[in-house]
C-alpha positions in Angstrom: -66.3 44.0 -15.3 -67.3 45.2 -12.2 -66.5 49.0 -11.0 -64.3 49.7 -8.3 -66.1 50.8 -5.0 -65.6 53.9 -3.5 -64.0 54.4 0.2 -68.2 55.2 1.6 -69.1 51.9 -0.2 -66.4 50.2 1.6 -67.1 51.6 5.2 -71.1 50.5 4.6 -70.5 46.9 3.5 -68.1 46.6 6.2 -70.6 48.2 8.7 -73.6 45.8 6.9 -70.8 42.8 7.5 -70.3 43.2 11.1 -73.9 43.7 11.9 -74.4 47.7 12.0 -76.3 49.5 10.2 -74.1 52.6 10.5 -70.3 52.3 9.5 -69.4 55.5 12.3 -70.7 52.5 15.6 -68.2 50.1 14.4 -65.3 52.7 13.6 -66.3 53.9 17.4 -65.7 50.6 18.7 -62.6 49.9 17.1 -60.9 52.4 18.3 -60.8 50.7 22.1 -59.4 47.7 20.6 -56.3 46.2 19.4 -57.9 45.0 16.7 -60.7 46.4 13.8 -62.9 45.3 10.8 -61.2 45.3 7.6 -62.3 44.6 4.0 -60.6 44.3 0.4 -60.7 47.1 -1.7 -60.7 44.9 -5.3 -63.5 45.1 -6.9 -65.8 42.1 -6.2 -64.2 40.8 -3.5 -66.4 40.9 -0.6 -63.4 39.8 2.1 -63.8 40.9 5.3 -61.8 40.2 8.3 -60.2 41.2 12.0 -57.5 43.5 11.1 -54.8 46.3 12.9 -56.8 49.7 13.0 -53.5 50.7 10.8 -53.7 48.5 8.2 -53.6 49.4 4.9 -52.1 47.0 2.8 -53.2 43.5 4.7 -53.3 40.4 2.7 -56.7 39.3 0.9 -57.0 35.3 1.4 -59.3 35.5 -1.5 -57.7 37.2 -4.2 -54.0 36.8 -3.1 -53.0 40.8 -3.0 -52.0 43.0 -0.4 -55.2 45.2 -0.4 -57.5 44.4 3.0 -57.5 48.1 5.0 -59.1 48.7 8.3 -62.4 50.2 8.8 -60.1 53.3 10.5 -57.8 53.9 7.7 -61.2 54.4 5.2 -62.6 56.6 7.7 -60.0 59.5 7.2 -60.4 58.9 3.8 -63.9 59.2 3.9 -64.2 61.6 7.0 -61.1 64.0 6.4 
């Protein structure tokens, strides 16, 4: 079974995803946009995709649940 990953995991396979090494570049540029990374928070899934920078409950094309959140919303988790 594999462990759930926590919020700082998240934000660095997102970062690693989209090509930074650095999750706080990509949150940066997200915030001028209408539009920013996003990943599934079940464990094993590595589903990544263009997102609202409110999302929190988007829909996962791999697994089938509501649980894709933007690389903003894990920020303030992370980053409070």
């Amino acid at each position: 079974m594999t462990e759930p990953r926590t919020d700082a995991e998240l934000l660095d396979a997102l970062a690693a995803s989209y090509g930074y090494d650095d999750p706080i570049p990509m949150i940066e540029h997200s915030l001028f946009d209408s539009v920013a990374p996003g990943i599934c928070r079940n464990p094993g899934c590595k589903y990544t995709t263009d997102v609202e920078p409110d999302a929190r409950t988007n829909y996962c094309e791999i697994c089938g649940t509501q649980t894709v959140v933007s690389c903003q919303e894990l920020m303030f988790e992370v980053y409070p």
